[in-house]
VOPAGU-2260 file (C-alpha; in pm, 1 decimal, decimal comma):
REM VOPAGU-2260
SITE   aa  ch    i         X         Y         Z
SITE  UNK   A    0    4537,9   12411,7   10645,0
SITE  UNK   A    1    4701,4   12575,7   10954,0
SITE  UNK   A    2    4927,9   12883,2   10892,6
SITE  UNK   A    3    5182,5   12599,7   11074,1
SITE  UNK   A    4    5137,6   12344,4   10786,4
SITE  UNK   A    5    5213,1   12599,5   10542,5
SITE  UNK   A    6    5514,4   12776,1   10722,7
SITE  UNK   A    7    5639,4   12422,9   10743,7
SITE  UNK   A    8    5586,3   12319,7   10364,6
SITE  UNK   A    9    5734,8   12649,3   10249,0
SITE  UNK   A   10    6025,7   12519,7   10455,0
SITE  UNK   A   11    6055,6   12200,1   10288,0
SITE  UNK   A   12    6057,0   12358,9    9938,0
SITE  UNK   A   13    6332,3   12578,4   10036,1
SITE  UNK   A   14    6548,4   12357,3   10165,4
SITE  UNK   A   15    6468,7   12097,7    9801,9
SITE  UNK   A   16    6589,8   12468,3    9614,0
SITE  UNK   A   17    6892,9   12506,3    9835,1
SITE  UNK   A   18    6981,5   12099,7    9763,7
SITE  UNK   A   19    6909,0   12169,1    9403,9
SITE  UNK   A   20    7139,0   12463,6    9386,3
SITE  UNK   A   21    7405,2   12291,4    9576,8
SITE  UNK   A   22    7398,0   11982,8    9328,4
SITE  UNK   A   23    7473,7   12271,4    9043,7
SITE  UNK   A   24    7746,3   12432,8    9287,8
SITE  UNK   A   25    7912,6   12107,1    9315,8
SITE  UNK   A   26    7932,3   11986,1    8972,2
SITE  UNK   A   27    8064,1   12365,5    8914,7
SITE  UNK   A   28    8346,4   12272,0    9106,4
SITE  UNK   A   29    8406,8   11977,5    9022,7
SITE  UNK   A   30    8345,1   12003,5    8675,1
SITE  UNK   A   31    8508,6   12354,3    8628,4
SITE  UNK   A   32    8315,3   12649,5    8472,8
SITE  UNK   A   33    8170,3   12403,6    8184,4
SITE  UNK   A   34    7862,5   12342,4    8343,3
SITE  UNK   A   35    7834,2   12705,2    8507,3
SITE  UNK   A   36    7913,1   12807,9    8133,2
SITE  UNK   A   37    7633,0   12600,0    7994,6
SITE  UNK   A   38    7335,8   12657,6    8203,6
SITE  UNK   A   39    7402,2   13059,1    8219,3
SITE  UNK   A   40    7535,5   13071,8    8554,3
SITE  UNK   A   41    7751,7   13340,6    8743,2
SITE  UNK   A   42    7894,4   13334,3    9086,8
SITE  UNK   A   43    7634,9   13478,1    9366,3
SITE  UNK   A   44    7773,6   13582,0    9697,4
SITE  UNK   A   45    7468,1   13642,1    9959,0
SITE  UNK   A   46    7571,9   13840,2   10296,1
SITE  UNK   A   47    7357,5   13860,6   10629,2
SITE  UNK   A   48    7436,1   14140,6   10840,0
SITE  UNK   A   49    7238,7   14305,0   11126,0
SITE  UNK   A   50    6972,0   14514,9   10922,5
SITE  UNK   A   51    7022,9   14376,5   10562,1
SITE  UNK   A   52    7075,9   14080,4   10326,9
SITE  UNK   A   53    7324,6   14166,6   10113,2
SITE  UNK   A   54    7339,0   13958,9    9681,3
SITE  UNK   A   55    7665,1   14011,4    9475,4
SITE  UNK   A   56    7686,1   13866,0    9153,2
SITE  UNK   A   57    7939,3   13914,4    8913,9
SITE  UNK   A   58    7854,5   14022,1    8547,8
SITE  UNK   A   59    8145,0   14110,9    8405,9
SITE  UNK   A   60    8095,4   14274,4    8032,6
SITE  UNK   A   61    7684,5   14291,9    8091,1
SITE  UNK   A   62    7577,2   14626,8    8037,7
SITE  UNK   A   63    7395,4   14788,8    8312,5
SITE  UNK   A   64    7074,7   14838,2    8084,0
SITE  UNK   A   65    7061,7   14445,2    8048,8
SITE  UNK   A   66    7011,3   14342,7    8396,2
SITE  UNK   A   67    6719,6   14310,3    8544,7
SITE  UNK   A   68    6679,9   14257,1    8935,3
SITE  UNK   A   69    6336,7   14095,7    9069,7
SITE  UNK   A   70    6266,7   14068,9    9464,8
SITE  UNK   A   71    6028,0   13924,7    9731,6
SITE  UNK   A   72    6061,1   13859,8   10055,4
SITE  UNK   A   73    6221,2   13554,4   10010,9
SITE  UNK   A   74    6408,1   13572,1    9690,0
SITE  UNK   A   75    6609,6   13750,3    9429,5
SITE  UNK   A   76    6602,2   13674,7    9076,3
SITE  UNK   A   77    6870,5   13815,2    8834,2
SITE  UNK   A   78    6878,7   13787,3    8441,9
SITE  UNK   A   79    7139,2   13929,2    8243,5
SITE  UNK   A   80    7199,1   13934,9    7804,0
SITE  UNK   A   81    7517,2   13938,5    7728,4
SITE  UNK   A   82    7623,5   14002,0    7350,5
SITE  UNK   A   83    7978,6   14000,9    7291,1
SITE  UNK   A   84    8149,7   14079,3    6889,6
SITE  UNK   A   85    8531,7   14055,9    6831,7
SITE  UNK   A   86    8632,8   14182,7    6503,4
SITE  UNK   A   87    8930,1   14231,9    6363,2
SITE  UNK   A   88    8949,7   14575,7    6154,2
SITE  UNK   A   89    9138,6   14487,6    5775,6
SITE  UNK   A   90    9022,1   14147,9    5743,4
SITE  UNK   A   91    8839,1   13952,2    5472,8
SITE  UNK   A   92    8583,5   13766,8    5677,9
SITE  UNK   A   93    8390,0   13473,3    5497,0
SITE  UNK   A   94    8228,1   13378,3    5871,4
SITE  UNK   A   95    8231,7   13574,2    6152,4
SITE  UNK   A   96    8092,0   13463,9    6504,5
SITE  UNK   A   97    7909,1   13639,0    6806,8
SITE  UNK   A   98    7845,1   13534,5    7113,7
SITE  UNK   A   99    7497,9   13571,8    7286,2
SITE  UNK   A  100    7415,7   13492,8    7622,8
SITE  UNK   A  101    7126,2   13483,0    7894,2
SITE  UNK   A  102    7226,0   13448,6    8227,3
SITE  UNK   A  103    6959,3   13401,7    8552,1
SITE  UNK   A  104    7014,8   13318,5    8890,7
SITE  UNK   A  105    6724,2   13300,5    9184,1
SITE  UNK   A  106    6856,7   13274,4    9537,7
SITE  UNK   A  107    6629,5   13196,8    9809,7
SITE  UNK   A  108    6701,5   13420,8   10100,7
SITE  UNK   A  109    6830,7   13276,0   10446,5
SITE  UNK   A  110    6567,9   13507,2   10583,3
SITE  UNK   A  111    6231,2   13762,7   10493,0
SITE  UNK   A  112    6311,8   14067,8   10343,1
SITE  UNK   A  113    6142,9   14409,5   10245,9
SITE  UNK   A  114    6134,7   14389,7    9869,9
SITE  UNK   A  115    6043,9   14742,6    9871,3
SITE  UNK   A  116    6336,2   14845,1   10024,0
SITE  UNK   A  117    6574,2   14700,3    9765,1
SITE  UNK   A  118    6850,9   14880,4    9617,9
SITE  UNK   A  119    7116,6   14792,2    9337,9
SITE  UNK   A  120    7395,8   14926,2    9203,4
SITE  UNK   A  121    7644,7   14828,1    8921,3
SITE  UNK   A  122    8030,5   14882,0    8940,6
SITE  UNK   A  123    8292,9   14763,7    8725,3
SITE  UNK   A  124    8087,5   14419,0    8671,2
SITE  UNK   A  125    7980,9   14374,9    9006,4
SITE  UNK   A  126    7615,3   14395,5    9100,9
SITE  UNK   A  127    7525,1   14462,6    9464,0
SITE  UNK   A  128    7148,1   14430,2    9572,5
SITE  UNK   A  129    7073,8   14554,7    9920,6
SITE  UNK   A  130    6728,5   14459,7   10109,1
SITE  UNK   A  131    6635,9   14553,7   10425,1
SITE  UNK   A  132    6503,5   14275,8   10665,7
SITE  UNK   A  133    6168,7   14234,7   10737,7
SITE  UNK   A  134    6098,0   14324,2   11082,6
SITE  UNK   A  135    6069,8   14049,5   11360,3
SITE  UNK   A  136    5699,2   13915,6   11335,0
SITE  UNK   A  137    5642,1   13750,8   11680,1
SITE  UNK   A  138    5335,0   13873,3   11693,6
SITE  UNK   A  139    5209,8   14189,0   11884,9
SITE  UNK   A  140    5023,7   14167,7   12267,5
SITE  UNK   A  141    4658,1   14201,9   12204,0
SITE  UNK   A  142    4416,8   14388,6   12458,4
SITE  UNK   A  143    4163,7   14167,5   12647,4
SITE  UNK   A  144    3853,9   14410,8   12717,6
């Protein structure tokens, strides 16, 4: 196999992910947050700028110690537990219920990144994952001797 084959392949599977995920996106809307709800999903935001890709996802009422962020240069997987207890102090319970949740999300990137560069940060139930893009690989001139 040619390094063009593969390039081309790799393609093709990407774009089948991004149809996949857009099937999900669209029932979402259509559907409301009942399917979003079911499968563990949370809204993703992905921004291109000049030097960096830029994921947002929105967690709202996941603790920061139960996220966990995974890169490559052409992905980002998040997962996410969420445990949530209401109780009601003075009351006689005979059943009580919790809620436990695991969230994950991979997002192919719209281009290669440095996965070593990433860097995340959690605010008020909004995680932000920067990556630095990979540097242009058209090749480098090679010396005839």
């Amino acid at each position: 196999m040619n390094e063009d084959m593969i390039d081309r392949m790799m393609k093709k599977m990407d774009d089948m992910y991004r149809d996949f995920e857009n099937t999900f996106q669209q029932l979402d809307e259509q559907l409301g947050s009942q399917i979003g709800d079911r499968f563990g999903r949370f809204p993703i935001d992905v921004q291109e700028t000049d030097n960096n890709i830029v994921v947002t996802a929105d967690l709202p009422g996941v603790e920061k110690d139960r996220i966990n962020v995974k890169a490559s240069s052409t992905s980002v997987t998040i997962e996410a537990s969420d445990e949530q207890e209401v109780r009601e102090e003075g009351k006689n319970y005979i059943q009580q219920e919790r809620r436990a949740k695991d969230h994950r999300r991979h997002v192919q990137l719209p281009v290669k990144v440095d996965p070593d560069s990433a860097e995340a940060s959690y605010t008020n139930g909004v995680l932000t994952v920067t990556l630095s893009k990979e540097d242009d690989d058209s090749g480098s001139d090679v010396e005839i001797t």
